[in-house]
C-alpha positions as CSV (number, residue, x, y, z in Angstrom):
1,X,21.9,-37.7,-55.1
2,X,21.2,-40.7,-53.0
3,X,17.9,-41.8,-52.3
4,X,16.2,-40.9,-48.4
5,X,14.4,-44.4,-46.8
6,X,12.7,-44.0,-43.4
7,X,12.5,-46.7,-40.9
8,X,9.3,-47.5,-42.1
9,X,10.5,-48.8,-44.8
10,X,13.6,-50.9,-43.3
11,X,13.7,-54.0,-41.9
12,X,14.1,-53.6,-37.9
13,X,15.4,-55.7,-35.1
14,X,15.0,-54.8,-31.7
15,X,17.9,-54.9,-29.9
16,X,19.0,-54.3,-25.8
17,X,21.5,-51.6,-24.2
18,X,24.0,-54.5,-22.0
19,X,27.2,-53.5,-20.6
20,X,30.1,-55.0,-22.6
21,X,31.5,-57.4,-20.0
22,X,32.0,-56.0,-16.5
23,X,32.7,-52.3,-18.3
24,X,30.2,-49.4,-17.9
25,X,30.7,-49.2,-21.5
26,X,27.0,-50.0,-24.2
27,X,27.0,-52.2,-26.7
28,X,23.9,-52.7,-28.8
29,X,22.6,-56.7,-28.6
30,X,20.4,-58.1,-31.6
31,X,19.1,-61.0,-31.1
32,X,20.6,-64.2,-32.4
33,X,18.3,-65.0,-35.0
34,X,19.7,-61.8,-36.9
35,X,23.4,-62.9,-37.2
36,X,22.7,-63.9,-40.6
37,X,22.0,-60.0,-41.2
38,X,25.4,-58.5,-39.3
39,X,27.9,-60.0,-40.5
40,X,30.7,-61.5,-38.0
41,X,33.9,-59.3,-37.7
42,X,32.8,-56.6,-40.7
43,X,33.0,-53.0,-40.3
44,X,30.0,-51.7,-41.3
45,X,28.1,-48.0,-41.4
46,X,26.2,-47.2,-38.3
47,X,24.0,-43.9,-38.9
48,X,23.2,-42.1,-34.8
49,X,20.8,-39.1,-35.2
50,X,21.9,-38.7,-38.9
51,X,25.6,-38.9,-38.7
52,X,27.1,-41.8,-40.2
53,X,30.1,-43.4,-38.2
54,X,31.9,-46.9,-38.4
55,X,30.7,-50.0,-36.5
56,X,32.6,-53.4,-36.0
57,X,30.1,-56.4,-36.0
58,X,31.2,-59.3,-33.4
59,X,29.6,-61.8,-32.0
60,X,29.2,-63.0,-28.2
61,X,29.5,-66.7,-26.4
62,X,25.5,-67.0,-27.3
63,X,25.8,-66.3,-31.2
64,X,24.3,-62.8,-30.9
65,X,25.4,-60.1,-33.1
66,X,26.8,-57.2,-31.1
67,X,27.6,-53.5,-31.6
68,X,30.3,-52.0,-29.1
69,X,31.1,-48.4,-29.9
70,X,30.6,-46.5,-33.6
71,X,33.6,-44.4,-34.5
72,X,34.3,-41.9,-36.9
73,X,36.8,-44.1,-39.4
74,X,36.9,-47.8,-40.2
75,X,40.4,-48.4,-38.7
76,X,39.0,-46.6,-35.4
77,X,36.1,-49.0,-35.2
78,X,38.6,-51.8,-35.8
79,X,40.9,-50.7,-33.1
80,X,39.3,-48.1,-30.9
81,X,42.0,-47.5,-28.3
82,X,42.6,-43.9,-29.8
83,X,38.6,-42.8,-30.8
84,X,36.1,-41.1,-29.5
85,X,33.0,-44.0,-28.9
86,X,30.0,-42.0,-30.7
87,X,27.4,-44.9,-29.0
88,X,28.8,-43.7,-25.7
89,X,28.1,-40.2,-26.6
90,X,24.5,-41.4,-28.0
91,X,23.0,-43.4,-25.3
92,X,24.5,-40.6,-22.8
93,X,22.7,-37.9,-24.8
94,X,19.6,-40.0,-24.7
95,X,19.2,-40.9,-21.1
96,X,19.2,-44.9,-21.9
97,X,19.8,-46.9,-19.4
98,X,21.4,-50.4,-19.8
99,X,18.4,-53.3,-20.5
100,X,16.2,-50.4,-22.6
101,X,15.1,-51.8,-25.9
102,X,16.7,-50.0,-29.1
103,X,15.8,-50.5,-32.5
104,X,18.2,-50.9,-35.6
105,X,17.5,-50.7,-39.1
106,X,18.6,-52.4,-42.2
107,X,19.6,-49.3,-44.4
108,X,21.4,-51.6,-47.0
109,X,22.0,-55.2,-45.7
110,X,25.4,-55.9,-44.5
111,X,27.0,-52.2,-44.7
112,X,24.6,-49.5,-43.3
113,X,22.0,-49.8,-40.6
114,X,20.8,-46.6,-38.3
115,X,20.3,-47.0,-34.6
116,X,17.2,-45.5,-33.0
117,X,15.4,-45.0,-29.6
118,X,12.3,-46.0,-28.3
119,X,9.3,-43.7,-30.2
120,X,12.2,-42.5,-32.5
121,X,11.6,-41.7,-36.4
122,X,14.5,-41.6,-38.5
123,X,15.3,-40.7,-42.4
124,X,18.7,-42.5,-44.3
125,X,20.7,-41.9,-47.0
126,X,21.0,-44.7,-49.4
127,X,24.2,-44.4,-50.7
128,X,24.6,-47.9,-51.7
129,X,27.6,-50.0,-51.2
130,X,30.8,-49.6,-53.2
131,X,31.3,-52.8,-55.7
132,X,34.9,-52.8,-54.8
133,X,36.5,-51.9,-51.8
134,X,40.1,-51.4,-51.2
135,X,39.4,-54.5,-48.7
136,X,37.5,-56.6,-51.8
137,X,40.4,-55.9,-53.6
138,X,43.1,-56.8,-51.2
139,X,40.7,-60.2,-50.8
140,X,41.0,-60.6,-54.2
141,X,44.6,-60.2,-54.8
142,X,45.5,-62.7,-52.3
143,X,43.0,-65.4,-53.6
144,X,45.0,-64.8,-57.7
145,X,48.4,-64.9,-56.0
146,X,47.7,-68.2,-54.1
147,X,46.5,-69.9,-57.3
């Protein structure tokens, strides 16, 4: 059984609510001095009100880690013209507005963090991250076949 962490335990950053670009769509901004922490183009785990979806990390024009949608499958995060956005659903659900703080936590650095509101309390699984990945694996491959 995996271990349960609250947020008390986990690091936190405080991030903003912005509109991504001149969409009405949310995205989740961390602050730049946290890009070291979310990882530039990764999919990661992204745990809203204790369901785990799929987030993909990017960065904007000032270096800041940002969060656009959280879908329910890694390829959906990576191309999300056929998913359901679960932040969408979340913020909705919570009444935020865009410029409200947020707060996300470092479940397991560089694969699972949990996204919470304002006054919010939240328990995580920690599942721990595979050692190999299909994607480690493919990485892998192609470093042995080029040498």
């Amino acid at each position: 059984m995996a271990d349960r962490v609250t947020h008390e335990t986990c690091t936190t950053y405080d991030a903003t609510l912005e509109r991504a670009g001149g969409t009405r769509r949310p995205q989740v901004v961390l602050p730049a001095d946290a890009a070291d922490e979310f990882p530039d183009g990764e999919v990661v785990r992204l745990v809203l009100d204790g369901s785990e979806y799929r987030a993909q990390v990017r960065s904007d024009s000032a270096g800041r880690p940002v969060i656009r949608g959280a879908y329910d499958t890694p390829d959906l995060a990576r191309d999300p013209s056929g998913g359901e956005n679960r932040l969408r659903e979340w913020v909705d659900e919570k009444g935020l507005d865009v410029g409200r703080s947020v707060h996300v936590d470092v479940v397991e650095s560089g694969f699972k963090y949990g996204l919470r509101a304002p006054g919010e309390e939240s328990t995580y699984a920690a599942t721990g991250k595979p050692k190999d990945t299909l994607a480690d694996i493919a990485k892998n491959l192609d470093r042995w076949v080029r040498d």
